[in-house]
VMD Tcl script that draws the C-alpha trace (Angstrom):
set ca {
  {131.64 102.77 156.61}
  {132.97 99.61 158.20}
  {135.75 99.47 155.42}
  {137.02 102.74 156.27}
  {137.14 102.62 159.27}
  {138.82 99.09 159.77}
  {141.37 100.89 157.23}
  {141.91 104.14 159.20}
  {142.59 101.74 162.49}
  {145.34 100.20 160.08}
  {146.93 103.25 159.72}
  {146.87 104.03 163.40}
  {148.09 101.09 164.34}
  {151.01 101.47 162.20}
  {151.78 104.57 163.78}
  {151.39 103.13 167.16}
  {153.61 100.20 166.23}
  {156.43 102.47 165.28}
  {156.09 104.37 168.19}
  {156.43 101.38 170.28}
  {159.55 99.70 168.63}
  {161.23 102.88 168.93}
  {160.85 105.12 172.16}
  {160.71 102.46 174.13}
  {163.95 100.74 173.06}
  {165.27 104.67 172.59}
  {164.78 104.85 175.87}
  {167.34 102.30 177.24}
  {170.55 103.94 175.50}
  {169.54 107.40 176.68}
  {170.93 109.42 179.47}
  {169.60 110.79 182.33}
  {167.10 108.79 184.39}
  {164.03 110.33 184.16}
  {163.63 110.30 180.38}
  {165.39 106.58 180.97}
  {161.90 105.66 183.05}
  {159.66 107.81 180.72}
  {160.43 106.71 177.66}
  {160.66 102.84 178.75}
  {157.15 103.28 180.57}
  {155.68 103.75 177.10}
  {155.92 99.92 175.74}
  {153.00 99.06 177.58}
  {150.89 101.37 177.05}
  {151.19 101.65 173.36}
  {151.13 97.49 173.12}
  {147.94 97.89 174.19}
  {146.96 100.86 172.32}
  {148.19 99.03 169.34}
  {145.97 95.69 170.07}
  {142.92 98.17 170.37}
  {143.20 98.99 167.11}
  {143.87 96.11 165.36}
  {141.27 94.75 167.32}
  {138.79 97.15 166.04}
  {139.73 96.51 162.36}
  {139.51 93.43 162.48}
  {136.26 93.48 164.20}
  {135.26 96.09 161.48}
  {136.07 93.34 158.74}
  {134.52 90.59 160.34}
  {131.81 92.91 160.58}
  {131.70 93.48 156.68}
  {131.82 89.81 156.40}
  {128.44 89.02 158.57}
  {126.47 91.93 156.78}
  {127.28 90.29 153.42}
  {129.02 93.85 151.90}
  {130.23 92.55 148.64}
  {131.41 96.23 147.76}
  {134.15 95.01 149.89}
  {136.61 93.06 147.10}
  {137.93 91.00 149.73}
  {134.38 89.85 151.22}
  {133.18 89.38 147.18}
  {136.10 87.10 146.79}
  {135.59 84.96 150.03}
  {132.38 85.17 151.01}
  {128.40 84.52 149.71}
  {125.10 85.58 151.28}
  {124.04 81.60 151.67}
  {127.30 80.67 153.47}
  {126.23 79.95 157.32}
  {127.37 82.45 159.76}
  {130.05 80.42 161.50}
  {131.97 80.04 157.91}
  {131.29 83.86 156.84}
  {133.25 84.59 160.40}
  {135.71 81.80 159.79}
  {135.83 83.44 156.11}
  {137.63 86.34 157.63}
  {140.48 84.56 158.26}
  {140.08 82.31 154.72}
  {142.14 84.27 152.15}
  {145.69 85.84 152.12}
  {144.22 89.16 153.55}
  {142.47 88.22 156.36}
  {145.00 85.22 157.36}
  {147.44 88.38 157.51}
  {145.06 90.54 159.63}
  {144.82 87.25 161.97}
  {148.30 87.12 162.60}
  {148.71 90.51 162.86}
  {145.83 90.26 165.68}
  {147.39 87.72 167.26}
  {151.05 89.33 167.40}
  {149.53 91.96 169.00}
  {147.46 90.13 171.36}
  {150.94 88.46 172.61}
  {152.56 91.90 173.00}
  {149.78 92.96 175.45}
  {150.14 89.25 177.48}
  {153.87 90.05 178.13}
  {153.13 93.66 178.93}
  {150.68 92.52 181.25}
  {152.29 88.92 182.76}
  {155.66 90.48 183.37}
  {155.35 93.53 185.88}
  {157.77 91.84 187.98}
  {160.63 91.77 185.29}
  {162.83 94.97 185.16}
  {161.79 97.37 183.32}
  {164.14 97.76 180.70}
  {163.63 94.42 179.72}
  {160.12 94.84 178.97}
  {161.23 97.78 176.59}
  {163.54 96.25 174.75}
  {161.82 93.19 174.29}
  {157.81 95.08 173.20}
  {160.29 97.27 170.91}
  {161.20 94.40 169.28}
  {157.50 92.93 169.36}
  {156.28 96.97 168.00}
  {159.12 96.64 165.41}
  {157.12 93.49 164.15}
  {154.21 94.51 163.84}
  {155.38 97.51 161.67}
  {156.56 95.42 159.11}
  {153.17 93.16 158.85}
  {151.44 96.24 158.97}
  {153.05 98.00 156.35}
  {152.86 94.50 154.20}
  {149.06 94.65 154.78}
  {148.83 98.42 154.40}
  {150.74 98.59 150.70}
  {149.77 94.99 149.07}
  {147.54 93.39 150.80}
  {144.86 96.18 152.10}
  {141.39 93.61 152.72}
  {139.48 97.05 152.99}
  {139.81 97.44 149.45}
  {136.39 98.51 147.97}
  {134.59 96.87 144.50}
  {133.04 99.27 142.29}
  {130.35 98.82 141.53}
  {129.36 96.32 144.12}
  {129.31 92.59 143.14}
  {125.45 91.04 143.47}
  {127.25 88.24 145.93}
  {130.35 86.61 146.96}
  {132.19 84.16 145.00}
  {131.82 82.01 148.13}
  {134.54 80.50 150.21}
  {136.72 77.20 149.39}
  {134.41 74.47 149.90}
  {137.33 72.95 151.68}
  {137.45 75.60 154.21}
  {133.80 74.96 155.42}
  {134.07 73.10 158.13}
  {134.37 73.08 162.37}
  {137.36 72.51 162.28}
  {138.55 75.03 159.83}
  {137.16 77.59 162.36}
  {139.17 76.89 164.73}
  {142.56 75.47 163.28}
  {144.21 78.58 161.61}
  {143.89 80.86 164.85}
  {145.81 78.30 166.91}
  {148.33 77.48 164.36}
  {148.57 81.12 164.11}
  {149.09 81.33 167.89}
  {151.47 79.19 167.57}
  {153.75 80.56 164.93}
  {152.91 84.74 166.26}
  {154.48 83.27 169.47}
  {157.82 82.11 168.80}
  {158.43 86.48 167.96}
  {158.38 86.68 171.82}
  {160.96 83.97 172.12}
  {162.71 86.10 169.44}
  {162.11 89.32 170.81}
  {163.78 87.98 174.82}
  {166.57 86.67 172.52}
  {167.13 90.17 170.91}
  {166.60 91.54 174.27}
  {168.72 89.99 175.64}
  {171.60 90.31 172.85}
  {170.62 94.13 173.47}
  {171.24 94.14 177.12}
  {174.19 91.49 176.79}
  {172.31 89.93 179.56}
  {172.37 86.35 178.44}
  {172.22 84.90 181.56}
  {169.73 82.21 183.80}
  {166.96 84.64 184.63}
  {166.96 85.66 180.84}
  {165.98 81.78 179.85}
  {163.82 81.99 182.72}
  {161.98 84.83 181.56}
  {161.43 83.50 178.26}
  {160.90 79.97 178.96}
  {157.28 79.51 179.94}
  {156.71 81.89 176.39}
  {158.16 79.23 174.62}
  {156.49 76.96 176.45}
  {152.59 78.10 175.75}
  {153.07 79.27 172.02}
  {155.20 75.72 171.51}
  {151.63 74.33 173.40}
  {149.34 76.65 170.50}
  {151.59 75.38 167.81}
  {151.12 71.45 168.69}
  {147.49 71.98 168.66}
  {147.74 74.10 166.11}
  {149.27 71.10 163.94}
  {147.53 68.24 165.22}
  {144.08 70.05 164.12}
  {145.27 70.61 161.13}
  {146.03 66.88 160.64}
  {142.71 65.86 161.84}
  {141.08 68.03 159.34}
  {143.01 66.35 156.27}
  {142.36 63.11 157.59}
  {138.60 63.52 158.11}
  {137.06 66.49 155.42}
  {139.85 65.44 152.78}
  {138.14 62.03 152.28}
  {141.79 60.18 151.28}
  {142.36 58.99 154.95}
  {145.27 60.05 155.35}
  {146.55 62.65 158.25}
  {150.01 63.41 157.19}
  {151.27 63.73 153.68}
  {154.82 66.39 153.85}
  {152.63 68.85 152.02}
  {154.94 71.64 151.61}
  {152.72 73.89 153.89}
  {152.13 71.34 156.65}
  {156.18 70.89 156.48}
  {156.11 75.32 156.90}
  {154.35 74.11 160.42}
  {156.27 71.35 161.60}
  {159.82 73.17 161.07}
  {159.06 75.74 163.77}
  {157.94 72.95 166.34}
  {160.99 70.89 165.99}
  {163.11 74.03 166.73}
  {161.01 74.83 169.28}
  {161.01 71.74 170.95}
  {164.52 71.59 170.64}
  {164.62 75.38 172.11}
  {161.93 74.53 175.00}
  {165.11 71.67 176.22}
  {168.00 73.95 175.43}
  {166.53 76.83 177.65}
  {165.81 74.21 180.44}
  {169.76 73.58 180.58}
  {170.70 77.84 180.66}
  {168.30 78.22 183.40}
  {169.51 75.25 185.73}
  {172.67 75.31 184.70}
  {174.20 78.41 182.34}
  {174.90 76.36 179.76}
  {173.96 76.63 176.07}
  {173.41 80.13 175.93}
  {174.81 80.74 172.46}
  {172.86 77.45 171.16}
  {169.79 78.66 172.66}
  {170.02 81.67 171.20}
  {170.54 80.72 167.61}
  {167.47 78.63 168.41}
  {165.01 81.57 169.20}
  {165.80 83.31 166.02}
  {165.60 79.88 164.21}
  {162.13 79.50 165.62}
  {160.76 82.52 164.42}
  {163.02 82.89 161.03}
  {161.41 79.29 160.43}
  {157.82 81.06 161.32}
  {158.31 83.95 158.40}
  {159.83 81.24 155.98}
  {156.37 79.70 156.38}
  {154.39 83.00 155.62}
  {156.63 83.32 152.70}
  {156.30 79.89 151.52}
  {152.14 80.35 151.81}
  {151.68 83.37 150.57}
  {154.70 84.13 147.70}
  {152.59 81.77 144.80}
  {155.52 79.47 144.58}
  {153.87 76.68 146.03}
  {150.74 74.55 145.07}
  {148.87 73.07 148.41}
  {145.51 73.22 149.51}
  {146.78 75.66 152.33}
  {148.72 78.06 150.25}
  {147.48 81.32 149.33}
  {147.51 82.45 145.49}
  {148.98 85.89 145.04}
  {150.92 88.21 143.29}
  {155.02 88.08 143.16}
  {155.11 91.43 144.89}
  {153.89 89.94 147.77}
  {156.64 87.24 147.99}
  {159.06 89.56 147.52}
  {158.15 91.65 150.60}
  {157.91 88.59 152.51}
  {161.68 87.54 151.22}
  {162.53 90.99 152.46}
  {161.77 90.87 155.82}
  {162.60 87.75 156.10}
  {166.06 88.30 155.03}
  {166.11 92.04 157.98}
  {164.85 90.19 160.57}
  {166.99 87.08 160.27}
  {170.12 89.51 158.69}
  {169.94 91.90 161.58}
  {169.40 88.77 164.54}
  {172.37 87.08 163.55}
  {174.74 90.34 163.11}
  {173.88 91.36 166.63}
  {174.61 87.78 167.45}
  {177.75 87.65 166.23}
  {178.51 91.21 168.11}
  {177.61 89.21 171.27}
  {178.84 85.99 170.86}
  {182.24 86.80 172.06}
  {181.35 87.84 175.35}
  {179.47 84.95 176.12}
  {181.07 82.54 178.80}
  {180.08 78.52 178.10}
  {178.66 77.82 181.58}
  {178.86 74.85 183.83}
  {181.30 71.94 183.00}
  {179.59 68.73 181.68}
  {181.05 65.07 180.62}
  {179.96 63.36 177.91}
  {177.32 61.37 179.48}
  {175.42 63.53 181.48}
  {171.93 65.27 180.60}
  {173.26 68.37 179.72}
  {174.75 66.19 176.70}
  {171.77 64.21 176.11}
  {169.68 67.26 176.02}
  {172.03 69.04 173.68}
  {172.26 65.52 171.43}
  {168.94 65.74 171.53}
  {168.07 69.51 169.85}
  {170.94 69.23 167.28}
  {169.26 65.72 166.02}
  {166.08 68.18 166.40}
  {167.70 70.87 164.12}
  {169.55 68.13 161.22}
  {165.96 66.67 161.19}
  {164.85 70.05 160.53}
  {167.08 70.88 158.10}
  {166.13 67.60 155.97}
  {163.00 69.06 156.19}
  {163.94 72.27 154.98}
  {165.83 70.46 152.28}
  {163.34 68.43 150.91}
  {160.63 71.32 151.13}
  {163.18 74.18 149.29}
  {165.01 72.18 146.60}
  {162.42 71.51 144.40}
  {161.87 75.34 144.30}
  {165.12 76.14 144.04}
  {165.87 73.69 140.87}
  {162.25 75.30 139.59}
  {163.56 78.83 139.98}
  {167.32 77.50 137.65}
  {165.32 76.70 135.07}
  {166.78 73.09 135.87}
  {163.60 70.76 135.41}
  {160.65 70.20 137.63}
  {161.42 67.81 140.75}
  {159.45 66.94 143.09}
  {160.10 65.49 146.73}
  {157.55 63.35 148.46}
  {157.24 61.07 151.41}
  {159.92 58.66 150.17}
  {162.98 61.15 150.46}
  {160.94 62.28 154.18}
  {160.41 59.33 155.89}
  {163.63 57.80 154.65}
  {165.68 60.87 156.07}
  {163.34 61.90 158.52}
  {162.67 58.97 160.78}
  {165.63 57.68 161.17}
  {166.95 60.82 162.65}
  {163.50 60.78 165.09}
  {164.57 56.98 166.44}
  {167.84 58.50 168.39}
  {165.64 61.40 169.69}
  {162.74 59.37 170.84}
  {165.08 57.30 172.51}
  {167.21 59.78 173.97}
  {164.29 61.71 175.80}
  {164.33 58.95 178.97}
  {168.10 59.52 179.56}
  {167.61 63.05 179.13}
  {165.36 63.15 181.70}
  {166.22 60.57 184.19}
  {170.23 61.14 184.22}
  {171.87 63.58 186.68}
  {173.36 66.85 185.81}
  {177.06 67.69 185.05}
  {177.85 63.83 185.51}
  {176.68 60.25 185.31}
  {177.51 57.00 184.09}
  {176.81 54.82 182.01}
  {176.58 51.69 184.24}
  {174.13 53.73 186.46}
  {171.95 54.31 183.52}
  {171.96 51.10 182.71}
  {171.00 49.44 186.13}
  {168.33 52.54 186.66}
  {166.74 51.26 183.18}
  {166.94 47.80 183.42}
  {163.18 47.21 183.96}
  {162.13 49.66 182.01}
  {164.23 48.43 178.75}
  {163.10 44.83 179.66}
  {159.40 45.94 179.86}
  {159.39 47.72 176.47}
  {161.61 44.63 174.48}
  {158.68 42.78 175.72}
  {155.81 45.14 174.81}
  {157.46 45.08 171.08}
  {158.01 41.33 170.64}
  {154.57 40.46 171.96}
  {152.03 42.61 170.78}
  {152.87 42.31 166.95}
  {152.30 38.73 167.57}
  {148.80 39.28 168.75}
  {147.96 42.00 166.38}
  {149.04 39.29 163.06}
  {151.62 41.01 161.77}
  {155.62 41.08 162.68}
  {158.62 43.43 161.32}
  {161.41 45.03 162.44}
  {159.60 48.58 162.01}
  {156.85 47.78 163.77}
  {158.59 46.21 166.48}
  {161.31 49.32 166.86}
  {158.28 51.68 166.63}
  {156.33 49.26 169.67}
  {159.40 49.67 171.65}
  {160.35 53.27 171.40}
  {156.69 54.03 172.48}
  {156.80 51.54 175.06}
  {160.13 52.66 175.98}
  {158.71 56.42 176.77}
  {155.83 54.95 178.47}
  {157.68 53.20 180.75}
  {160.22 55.07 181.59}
  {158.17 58.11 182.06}
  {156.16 55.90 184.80}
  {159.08 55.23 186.21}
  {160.56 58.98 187.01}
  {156.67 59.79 188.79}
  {156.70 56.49 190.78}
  {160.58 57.87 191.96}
  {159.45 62.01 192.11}
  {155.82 60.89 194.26}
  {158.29 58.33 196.49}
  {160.13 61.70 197.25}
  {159.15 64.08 200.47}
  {158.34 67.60 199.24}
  {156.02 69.48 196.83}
  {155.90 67.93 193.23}
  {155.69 71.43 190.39}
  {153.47 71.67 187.77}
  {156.31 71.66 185.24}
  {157.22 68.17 186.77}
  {153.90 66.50 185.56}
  {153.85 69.02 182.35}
  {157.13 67.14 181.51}
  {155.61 63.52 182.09}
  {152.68 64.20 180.61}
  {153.81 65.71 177.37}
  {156.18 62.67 177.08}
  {153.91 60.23 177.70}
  {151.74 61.84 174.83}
  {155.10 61.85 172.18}
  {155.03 57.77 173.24}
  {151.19 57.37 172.61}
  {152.00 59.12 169.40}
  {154.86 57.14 168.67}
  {152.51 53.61 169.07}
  {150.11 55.10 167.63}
  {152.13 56.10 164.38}
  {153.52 52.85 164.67}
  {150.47 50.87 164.38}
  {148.68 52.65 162.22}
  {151.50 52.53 159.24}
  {151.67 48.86 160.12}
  {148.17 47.20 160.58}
  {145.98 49.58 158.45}
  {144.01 48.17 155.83}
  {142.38 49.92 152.64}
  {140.11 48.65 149.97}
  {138.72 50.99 146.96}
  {135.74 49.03 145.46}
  {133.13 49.61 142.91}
  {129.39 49.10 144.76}
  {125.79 49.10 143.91}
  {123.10 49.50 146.64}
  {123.41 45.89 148.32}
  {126.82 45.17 147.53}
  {129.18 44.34 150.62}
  {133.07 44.28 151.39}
  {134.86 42.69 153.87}
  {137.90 44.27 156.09}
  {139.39 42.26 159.08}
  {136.56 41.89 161.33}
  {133.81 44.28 160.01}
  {131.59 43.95 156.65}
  {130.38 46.97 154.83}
  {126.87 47.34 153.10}
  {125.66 49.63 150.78}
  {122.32 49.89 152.32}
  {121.04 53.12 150.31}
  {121.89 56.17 148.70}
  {119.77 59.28 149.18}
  {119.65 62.92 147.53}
  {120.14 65.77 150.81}
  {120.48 69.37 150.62}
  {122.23 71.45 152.84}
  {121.91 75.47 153.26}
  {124.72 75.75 150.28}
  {124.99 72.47 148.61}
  {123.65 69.06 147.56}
  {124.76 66.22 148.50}
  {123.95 62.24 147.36}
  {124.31 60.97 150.88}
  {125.31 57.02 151.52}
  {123.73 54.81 154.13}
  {126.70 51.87 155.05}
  {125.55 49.46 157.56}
  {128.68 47.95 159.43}
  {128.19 44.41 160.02}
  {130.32 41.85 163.06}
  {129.51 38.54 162.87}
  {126.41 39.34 160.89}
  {125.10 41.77 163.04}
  {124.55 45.85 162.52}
  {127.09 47.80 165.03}
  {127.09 50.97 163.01}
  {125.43 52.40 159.86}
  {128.45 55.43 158.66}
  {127.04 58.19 156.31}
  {129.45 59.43 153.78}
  {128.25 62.60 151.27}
  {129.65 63.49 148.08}
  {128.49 67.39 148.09}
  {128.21 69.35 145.11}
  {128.50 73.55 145.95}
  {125.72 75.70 144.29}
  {128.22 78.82 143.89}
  {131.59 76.98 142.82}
  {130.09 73.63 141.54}
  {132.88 72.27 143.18}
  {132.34 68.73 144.27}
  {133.63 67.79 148.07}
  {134.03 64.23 149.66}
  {132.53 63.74 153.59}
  {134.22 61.05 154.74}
  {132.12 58.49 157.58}
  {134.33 57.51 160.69}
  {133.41 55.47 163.62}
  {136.23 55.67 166.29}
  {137.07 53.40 168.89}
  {139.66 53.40 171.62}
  {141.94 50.80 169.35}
  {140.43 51.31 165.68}
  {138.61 53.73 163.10}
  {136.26 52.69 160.69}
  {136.05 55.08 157.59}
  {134.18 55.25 154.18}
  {134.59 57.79 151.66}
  {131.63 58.16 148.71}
  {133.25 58.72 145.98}
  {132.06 59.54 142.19}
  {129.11 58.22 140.25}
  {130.53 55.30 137.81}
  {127.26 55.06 135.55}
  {125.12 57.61 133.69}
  {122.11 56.11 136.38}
  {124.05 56.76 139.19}
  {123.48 53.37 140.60}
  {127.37 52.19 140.63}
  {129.38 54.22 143.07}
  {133.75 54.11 144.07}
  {133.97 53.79 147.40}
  {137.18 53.74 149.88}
  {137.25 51.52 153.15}
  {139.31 51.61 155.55}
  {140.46 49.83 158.83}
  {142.56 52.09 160.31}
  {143.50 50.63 164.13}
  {145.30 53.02 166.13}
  {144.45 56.15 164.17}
  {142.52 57.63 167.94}
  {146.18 57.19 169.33}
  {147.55 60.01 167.29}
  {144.59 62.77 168.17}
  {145.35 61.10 171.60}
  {149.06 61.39 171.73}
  {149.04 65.48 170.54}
  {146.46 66.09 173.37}
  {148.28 64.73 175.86}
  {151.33 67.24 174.97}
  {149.09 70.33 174.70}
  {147.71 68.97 178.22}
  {151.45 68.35 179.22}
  {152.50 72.11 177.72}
  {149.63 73.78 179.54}
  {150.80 72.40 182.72}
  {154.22 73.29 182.21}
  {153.23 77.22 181.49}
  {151.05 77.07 184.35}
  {153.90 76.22 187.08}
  {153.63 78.99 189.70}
  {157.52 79.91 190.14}
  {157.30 81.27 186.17}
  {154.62 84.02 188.07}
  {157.43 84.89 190.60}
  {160.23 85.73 188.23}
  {163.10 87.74 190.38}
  {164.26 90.72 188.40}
}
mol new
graphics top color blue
foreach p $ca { graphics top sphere $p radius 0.5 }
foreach p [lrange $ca 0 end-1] q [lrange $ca 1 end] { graphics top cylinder $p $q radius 0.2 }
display resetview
């Protein structure tokens, strides 16, 4: 009876979800104190109500999922009784059903965190902005409840699963869609304080306060969220690559340029009352950007590895409330906008205008994005020809407009409010300019290779680096206690600039070679020769797999032997590539197998790679989710004044 009752918990919830976007926010227009307090008193309680019972259906389908009940259509279509346990749990969350439950988990689960992390914010705050979370919820509930129910039952029964994507089968599949999930759910609470605040007409300092470290930690969920996802492609894809503008992985990145943009602009209304207006448009662009994803992924009008197939009905409710939620943001936006003042006085160098510079580059590069991503779909939908848009049109529009903001981030952070000059700026960043022209002019000539790219990339990194070192040698020189934000900030830059070198040098010094090799054959890439020592037959607890043995020789001696698979399913047949890296701080090594070439199987393709840099990039994102955590975890977001 798990399927039943995960369903009936549905329905519950729904009910509870209602009843929380409603009384609560009721209960801030009505007169007369008492019912004022009573009704408002109810968001947290029914936020938490709510994430009990989503919790227990989607416990109750996880738990149809490890007892192999293939009367369950969803669990027949995802699932198999020889699929390890970690993968039938992570096969919960692997179709268009369960991926909606997961979010729908996770929206709650933020709900209850504000309830609980913000007792010391008034209280008709908290209502307005868990009615806005409850109001949410009801519409992913009701999505899941009429067309996408994953408690749907298969008569009769199916004798086992069809298995899940052989592509999905993997660590890090396990863990990447709940924090990419975490990510996206969050930006609704940066929504919902934006609508609260548009509610209250309380758009004021302690507002961006309130919401800031929010933004801050689901901004943090969404970088990791991302940079797992890319580190999945590159490795378990077997092409070497770790971004390609995919459609979907563009339906990820969209949201964390707003965000990023939003985390800055909320800095400046906090300190200094600026912005509000901007900052608000950015909240709802966060989150509007967020649904435009789930609609992209789950309406059928894409093709990607990470979209889900379904029916047009689906779309269409997605479109919907897409199209309320965005409709009804920007209408009580525009009822508000009037009223609100424009906040401290700035000049035009100061880093209130770097900062704003900054988030509308942040938002134009989003928007080429969004171009790019949209247009072939819209020219599809005309009946106007098939187009398609691929990294060409991105990285020509895309980077260029990244160069100003890369460079703009040490001005931002180093100039002084309302006013400073240019002459200041320059003397302050004399060194740190010098240090970085020489960092980009030198170390191309080392590494063998020399362009203008690589040397622009070298010294915007550089340029980070050192100027972030810089503001901590100056802040630790300083008497008085140093915040956590403080080294969040540093930290989290420093990581964009070991991403930035990192990007830098990999586009610029990688090396591939795709050769044809029998069992002693070698090939040669910069320093390190590959050997096809010997190929074996392995089988796994779902597949079988011709395994590779490559020794990796420098200067004729073995440093590494790399085992690549090519796995073959037994339930789908389908055929998967398990690519062989060796990482280093500077380099990877990585071999793909790749098909049989001969009816003996004794010729094998094969892909090789020298790919330096490459740990910079896993490197670079960890450093900002260190740098984000940091930032959340500053102690004056716990004392919030009311």
């Amino acid at each position: 009876m798990n399927a039943e009752f995960g369903h009936f918990a549905l329905i519950l919830a729904a009910v509870v979800a209602l009843l929380q976007g409603v009384l609560p926010l009721l209960g801030t227009y009505v007169r007369g104190t008492q019912m004022q307090i009573t009704l408002q008193s109810l968001a947290r309680p029914t936020a938490t109500l709510q994430f009990v019972l989503v919790a227990l259906a989607f416990g109750a389908l996880a738990a149809c999922f490890l007892n192999n009940d293939f009367s369950v259509q969803y669990v027949a279509q995802h699932s198999n009784s020889l699929l390890p346990k970690p993968y039938q749990l992570a096969a919960v969350w692997g179709g268009h059903e369960g991926s909606l439950l997961l979010w729908v988990l996770l929206l709650a689960l933020w709900s209850v965190a504000v309830a609980m992390f913000s007792r010391s914010l008034p209280l008709d705050m908290v209502a307005r902005v868990l009615s806005v979370l409850g109001l949410i919820s009801v519409g992913f509930l009701l999505f899941i409840l009429t067309t996408s129910n994953p408690f749907e039952r298969l008569l009769p029964a199916a004798l086992d699963g069809r298995d899940l994507n052989p592509l999905l089968q993997d660590p890090g599949l396990v863990i990447h869609p709940p924090m990419l999930y975490m990510g996206y759910v969050g930006m609704s609470v940066a929504f919902a304080f934006a609508v609260a605040a548009l509610l209250s007409g309380r758009l004021d300092a302690a507002w961006a306060r309130w919401s800031r470290p929010w933004t801050v930690i689901a901004w943090t969920f969404l970088t990791f969220g991302i940079g797992l996802g890319s580190w999945w492609a590159y490795y378990e894809l077997g092409w070497g690559g770790w971004w390609f503008w995919d459609p979907v992985e563009n339906a990820s990145l969209m949201p964390w340029l707003v965000a990023t943009a939003l985390i800055h602009s909320l800095m400046v209304t906090e300190k200094r009352g600026s912005f509000k207006a901007w900052t608000v448009l950015l909240a709802i662009a966060a989150f509007s950007l967020s649904l435009l994803g789930t609609f992209l992924v789950r309406s059928g009008v894409l093709t990607s590895v990470h979209a889900f197939a379904s029916d047009p009905k689906r779309g269409v409710f997605v479109l919907i409330f897409l199209a309320v939620v965005v409709g009804s943001s920007l209408t009580l936006f525009a009822w508000r906008a009037p009223r609100v003042t424009l906040g401290g006085r700035m000049n035009l160098v100061s880093r209130e205008s770097f900062l704003l510079a900054n988030s509308v580059l942040l938002v134009v590069a989003t928007a080429a994005v969004l171009l790019g991503t949209l247009y072939p779909l819209i020219i599809d939908a005309l009946n106007l020809g098939k187009l398609s848009v691929g990294p060409p049109y991105f990285n020509a529009v895309f980077a260029p407009l990244l160069v100003p903001v890369v460079f703009l981030m040490i001005p931002g952070s180093i100039s002084r409010w309302r006013e400073a000059h240019v002459a200041e700026l320059a003397h302050q960043l004399r060194f740190t300019a010098a240090g970085a022209l020489a960092v980009a002019l030198v170390w191309p000539y080392f590494l063998g290779d020399w362009s203008a790219g690589t040397v622009l990339g070298f010294f915007l990194g550089a340029w980070v680096a050192l100027g972030t070192a810089q503001q901590v040698i100056e802040r630790v020189r300083k008497p008085g206690r140093i915040g956590l934000s403080f080294w969040g900030q540093q930290v989290a830059h420093f990581g964009m600039a070991v991403l930035v070198m990192g990007v830098t040098g990999v586009k610029s010094y990688e090396v591939e070679r795709d050769v044809r090799m029998h069992v002693g054959d070698v090939v040669t890439i910069a320093p390190y020769t590959f050997r096809l020592a010997q190929l074996n037959e392995v089988l796994g607890p779902n597949y079988k797999a011709v395994r590779a043995d490559v020794q990796v020789l420098r200067d004729g001696q073995v440093v590494e032997v790399m085992q690549p698979e090519k796995r073959r399913y037994f339930s789908s047949a389908m055929p998967m590539t398990e690519a062989a890296i060796d990482s280093g701080f500077m380099r990877d090594l990585y071999v793909s197998l790749g098909d049989a070439l001969d009816d003996a199987r004794t010729e094998w393709s094969m892909r090789v790679y020298y790919k330096p840099f490459v740990p910079w990039l896993w490197g670079g994102v960890l450093l900002m989710v260190l740098g984000g955590v940091l930032a959340a975890l500053d102690r004056r977001y716990r004392k919030v004044q009311a």
